[in-house]
C-alpha positions as CSV (number, residue, x, y, z in Angstrom):
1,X,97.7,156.4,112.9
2,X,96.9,159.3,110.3
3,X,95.6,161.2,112.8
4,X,98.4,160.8,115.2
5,X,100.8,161.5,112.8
6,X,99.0,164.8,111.6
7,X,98.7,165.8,115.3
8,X,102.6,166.1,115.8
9,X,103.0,167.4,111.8
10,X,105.2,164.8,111.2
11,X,105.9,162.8,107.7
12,X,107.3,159.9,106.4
13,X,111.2,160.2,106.0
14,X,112.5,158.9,102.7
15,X,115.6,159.0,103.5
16,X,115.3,157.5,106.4
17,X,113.0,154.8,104.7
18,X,110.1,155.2,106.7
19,X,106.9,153.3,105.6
20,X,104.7,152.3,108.7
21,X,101.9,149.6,108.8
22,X,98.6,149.9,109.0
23,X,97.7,146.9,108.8
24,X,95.9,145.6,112.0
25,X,95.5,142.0,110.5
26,X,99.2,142.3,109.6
27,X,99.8,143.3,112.9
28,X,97.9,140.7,114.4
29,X,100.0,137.8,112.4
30,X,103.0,139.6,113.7
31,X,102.1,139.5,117.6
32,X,100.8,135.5,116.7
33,X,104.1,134.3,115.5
34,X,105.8,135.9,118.8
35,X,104.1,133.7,121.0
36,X,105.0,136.6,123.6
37,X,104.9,135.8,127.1
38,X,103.9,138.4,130.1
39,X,107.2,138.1,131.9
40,X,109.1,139.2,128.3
41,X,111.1,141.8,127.6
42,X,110.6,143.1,123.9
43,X,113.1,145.0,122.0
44,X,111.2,146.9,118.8
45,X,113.7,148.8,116.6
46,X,111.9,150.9,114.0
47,X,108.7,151.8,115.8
48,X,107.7,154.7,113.6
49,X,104.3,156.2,115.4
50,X,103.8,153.0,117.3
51,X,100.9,150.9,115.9
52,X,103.2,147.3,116.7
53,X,104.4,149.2,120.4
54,X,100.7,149.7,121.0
55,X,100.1,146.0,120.8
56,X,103.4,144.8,122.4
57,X,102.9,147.0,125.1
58,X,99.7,144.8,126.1
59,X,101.1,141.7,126.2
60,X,104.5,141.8,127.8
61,X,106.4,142.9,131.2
62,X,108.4,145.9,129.3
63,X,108.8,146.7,125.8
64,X,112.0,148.6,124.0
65,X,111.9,150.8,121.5
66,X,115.0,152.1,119.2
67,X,113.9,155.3,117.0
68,X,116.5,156.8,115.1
69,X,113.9,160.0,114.3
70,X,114.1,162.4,117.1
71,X,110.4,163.4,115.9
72,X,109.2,160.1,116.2
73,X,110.9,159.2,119.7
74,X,109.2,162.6,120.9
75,X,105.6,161.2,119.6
76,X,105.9,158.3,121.5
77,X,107.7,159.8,124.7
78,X,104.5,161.6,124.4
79,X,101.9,159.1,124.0
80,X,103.3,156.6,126.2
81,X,104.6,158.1,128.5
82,X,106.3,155.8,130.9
83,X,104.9,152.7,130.0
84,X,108.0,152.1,127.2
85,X,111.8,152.9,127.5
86,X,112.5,154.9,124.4
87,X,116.3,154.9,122.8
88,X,116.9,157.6,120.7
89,X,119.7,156.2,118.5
90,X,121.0,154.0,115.3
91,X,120.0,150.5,116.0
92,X,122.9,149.3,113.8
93,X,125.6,151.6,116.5
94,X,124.4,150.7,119.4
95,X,124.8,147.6,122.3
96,X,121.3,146.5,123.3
97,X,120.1,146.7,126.6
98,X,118.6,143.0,128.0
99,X,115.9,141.2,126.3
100,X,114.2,138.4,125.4
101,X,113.0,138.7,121.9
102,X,112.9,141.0,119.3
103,X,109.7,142.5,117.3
104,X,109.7,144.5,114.5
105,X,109.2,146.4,111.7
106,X,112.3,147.2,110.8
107,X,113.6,149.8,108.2
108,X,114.1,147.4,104.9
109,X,117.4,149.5,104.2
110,X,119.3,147.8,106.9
111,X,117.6,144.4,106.8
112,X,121.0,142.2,106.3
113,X,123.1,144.5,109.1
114,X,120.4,144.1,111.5
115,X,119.8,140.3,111.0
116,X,123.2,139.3,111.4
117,X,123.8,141.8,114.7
118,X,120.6,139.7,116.1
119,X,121.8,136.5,115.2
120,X,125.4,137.0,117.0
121,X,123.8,138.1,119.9
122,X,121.2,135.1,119.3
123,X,118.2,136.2,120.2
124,X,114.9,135.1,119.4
125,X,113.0,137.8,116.3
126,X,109.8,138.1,114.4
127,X,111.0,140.9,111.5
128,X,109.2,142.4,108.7
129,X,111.2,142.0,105.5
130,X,110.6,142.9,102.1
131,X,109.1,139.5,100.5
132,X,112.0,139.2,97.7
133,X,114.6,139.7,101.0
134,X,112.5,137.3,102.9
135,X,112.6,134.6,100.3
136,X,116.5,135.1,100.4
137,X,116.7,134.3,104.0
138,X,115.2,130.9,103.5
139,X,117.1,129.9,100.2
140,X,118.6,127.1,100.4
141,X,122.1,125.8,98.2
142,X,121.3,125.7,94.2
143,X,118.3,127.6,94.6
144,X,118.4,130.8,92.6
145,X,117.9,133.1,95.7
146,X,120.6,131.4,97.8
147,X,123.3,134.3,98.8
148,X,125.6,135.2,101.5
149,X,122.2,136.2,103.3
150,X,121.0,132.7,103.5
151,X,124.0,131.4,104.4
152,X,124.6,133.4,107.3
153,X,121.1,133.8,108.5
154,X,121.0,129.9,108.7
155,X,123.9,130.0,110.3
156,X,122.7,131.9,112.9
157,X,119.1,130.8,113.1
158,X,116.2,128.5,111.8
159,X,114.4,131.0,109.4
160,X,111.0,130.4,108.6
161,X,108.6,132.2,106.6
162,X,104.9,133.5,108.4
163,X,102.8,135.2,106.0
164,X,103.3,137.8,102.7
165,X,102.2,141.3,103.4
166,X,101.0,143.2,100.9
167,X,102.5,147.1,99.8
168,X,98.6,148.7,100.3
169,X,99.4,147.4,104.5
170,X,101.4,150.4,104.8
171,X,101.7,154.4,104.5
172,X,103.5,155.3,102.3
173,X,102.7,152.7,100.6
174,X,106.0,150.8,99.3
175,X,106.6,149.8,96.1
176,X,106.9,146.2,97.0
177,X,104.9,143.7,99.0
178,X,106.4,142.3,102.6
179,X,106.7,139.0,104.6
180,X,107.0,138.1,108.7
181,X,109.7,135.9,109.0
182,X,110.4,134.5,112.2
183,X,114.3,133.5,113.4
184,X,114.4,130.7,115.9
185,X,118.4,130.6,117.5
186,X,120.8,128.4,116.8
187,X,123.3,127.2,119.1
188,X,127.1,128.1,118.3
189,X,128.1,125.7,115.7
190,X,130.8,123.1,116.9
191,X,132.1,122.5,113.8
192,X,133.0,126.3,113.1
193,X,137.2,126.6,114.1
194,X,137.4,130.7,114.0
195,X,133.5,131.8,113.5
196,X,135.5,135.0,111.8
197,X,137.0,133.2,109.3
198,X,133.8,131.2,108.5
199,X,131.8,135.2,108.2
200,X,135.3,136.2,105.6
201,X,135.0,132.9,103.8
202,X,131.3,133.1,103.1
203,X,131.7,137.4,101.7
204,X,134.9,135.9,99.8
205,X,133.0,133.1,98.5
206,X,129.5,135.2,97.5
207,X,131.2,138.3,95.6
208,X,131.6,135.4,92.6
209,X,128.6,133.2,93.9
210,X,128.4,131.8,90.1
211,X,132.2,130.8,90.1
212,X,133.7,127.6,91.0
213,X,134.6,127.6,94.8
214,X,138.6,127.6,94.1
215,X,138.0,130.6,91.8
216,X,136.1,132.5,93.8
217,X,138.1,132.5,96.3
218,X,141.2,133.2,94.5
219,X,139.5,136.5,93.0
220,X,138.9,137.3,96.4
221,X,142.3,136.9,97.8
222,X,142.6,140.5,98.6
223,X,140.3,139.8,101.6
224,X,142.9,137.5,103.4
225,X,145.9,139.6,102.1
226,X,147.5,136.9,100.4
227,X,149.7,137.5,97.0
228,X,148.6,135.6,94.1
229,X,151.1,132.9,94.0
230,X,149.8,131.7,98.0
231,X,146.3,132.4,97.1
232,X,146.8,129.7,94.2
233,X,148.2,127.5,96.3
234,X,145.2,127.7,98.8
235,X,142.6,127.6,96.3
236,X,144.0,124.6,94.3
237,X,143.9,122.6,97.6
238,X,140.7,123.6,99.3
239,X,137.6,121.1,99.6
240,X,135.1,121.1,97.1
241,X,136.8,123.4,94.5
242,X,135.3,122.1,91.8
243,X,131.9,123.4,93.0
244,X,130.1,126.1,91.8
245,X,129.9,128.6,95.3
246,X,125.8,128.9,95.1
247,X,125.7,124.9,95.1
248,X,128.2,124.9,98.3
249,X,126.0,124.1,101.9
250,X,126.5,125.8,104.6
251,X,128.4,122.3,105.9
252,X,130.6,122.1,102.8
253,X,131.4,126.1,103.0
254,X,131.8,125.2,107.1
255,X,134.9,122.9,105.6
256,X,136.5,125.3,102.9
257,X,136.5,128.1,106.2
258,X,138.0,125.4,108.6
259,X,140.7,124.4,105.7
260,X,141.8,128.0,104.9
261,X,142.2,129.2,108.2
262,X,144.4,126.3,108.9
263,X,146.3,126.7,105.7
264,X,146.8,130.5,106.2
265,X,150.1,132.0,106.7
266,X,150.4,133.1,110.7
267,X,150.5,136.6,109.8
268,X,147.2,136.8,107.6
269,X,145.2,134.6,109.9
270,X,146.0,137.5,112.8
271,X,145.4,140.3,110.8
């Protein structure tokens, strides 16, 4: 990979996060947990000089790649050739084109946008995290990682955690070790009445994760527009407001969404 990398003159990015793995081990544990089949299309966003694309390429029907760096979509144009289609863009700003499940190592800086534009298009992924992120995506209520994160990953999917990774896997090396984590889709919750209400509740909820439930969301009032005197009124009257929000479930915090958007003045719940 050094050598590829020296042949085009190209270096890592730091602003544009770039640290790619080395790994072939790491790799390996990667392509395992896929479980990809031959008549699969893969979608890898973030494939830096392509040691993953390499790999993917050998085991399913087509493989997608997103590359933000116009450098590194020209290296692998190059090298590949026609065997990959190559997108040229910002993963987090575009609609993807058909797949069937997503492989990657993606840049760590937009881990959380990236996960939840996966998980409400509900497709299958097998991610490269950064291990502290990673142990936030399987968190579960009262355990000191438990955030919006967990909430809405879990919402979306079954996380579950592969293997750790460690820093010296990559180049650069990072200053921080990694974890595969693969997300298994959920079906659309039933109990959910307006799924954008539930995604507002659980960001109104988590900016005061160590507040009671009605308190929390009566300091976040100014994401539902509402004065202070009908935010009161909501809060004192929602389920579970005695809790503490980093003890609330995802069911519970399924209820306190459901009871707000029916409680909401017409106006707010439209805007």
């Amino acid at each position: 990979m050094l050598e590829l990398l020296k042949k085009y003159d190209i270096h890592p990015k730091k602003n544009l996060d770039q640290h790619f793995l080395v790994d072939s081990n790491a790799i390996k544990k990667e392509i395992d947990a896929a479980g990809i089949k031959k008549n699969e299309t893969i979608l890898e966003i973030g494939p830096g000089p392509g040691t993953l694309t390499k790999e993917l390429i050998k085991l399913a029907k087509k493989v997608i790649v997103i590359e933000l760096d116009k450098s590194l979509a020209d290296l692998l144009k190059s090298e590949y050739k026609d065997t990959i289609e190559i997108i040229n863009n910002d993963a987090l700003k575009i609609d993807y084109p058909p797949f069937d499940k997503c492989v990657s190592n993606i840049p760590y800086s937009i881990s959380g946008k990236l996960t939840i534009k996966l998980g409400e298009i509900r497709k299958p992924a097998v991610l490269m995290y950064q291990k502290e992120f990673a142990k936030r995506l399987i968190a579960k209520a009262g355990e000191r990682d438990y955030s919006k994160i967990s909430v809405m990953t879990q919402y979306y999917f079954t996380p579950e955690y592969i293997a750790k990774v460690l820093k010296t896997s990559y180049y650069p090396a990072p200053k921080v070790d990694s974890a595969i984590v693969r997300l298994i889709p959920k079906k659309k919750n039933p109990k959910v009445k307006d799924e954008n209400m539930f995604k507002k509740t659980v960001s109104a909820l988590f900016c005061h994760k160590n507040q009671k439930a009605k308190k929390s969301f009566y300091h976040s009032r100014h994401m539902f527009d509402l004065s202070k005197d009908a935010s009161k009124d909501v809060a004192e009257n929602i389920p579970l407001k005695e809790k503490k929000v980093y003890e609330l479930t995802q069911n519970e915090i399924i209820s306190i969404s459901n009871y707000i958007s029916a409680h909401l003045p017409q106006e707010t719940r439209q805007a």
